[in-house]
N, C-alpha and C positions, 0 to 999 in steps of 0.2 A: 496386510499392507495398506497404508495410508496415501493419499495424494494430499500434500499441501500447496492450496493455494493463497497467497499471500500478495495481497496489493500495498503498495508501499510509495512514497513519495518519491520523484525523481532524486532529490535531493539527500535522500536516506538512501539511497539503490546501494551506493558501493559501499557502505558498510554495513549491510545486509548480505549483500554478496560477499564478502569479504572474511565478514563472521561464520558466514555459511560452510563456504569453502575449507576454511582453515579447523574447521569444526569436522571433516572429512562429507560434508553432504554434497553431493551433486546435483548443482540447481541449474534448470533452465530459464532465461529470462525474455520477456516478452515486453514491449515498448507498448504501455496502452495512454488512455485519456480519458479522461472521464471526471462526475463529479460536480461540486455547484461551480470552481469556478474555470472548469474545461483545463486545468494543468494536466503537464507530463506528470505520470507515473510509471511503476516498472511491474509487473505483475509476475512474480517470481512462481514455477513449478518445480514440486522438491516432494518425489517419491519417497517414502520410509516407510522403516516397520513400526509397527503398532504401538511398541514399547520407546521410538525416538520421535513421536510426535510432539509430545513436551517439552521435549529439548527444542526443536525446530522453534517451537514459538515464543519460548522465552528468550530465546536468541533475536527473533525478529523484533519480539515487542522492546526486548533493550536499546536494539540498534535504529528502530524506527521513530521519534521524535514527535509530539504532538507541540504546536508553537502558534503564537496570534499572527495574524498577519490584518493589512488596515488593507480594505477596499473600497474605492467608491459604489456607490449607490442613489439612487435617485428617486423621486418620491413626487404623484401629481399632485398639484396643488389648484385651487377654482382659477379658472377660466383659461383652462390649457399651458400652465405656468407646469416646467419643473424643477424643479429643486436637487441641488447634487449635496451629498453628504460622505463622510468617509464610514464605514464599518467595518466593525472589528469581528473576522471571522476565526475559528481551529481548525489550521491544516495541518497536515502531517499525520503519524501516528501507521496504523497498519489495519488494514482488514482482512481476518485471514479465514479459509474454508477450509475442512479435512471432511474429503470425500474418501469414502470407502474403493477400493479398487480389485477389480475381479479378477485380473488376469494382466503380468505383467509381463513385456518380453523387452529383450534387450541384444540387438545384433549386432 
């Protein structure tokens, strides 16, 4: 048995969850933060066996979205001058762990 952990974009959450679900996986979700530029995400946990780990993730990685988004930025410049600029970062998309699981119970 597998533990997937799965970080995901607030904005991807529900159809990750959605795909999951309808898929028969039973996911827990956890509200995190994190990241360069400190956004919501949702940090999905989703036990399986060994053999539906593949499944799990190519479900996530379809439903989870990589996209540019413009951020400001600011840059010193001589004599205590700064400088604001817009840049273009990639949000989105999935980060996902499969940790091994010794013992699972269920009450």
């Amino acid at each position: 048995m597998k533990l997937v952990l799965a970080i995901v974009s607030n904005d991807d959450s529900s159809a990750v969850s959605s795909s999951l679900t309808h898929e028969g996986f039973q996911v827990t979700k956890l509200a995190t933060t994190g990241g360069f530029l400190l956004k919501g995400n949702t940090t999905f946990l989703i036990g399986v066996a060994d053999e539906k780990v593949d499944q799990v993730i190519e479900i996530i990685s379809r439903r989870s979205n990589k996209r540019t988004q413009i951020v400001p930025s600011t840059t010193s410049m001589d004599m205590g001058m700064y400088s604001s600029f817009p840049v273009e970062v990639t949000v989105g998309g999935s980060t996902i762990f499969v940790l091994n699981v010794e013992r699972y119970e269920k009450g």
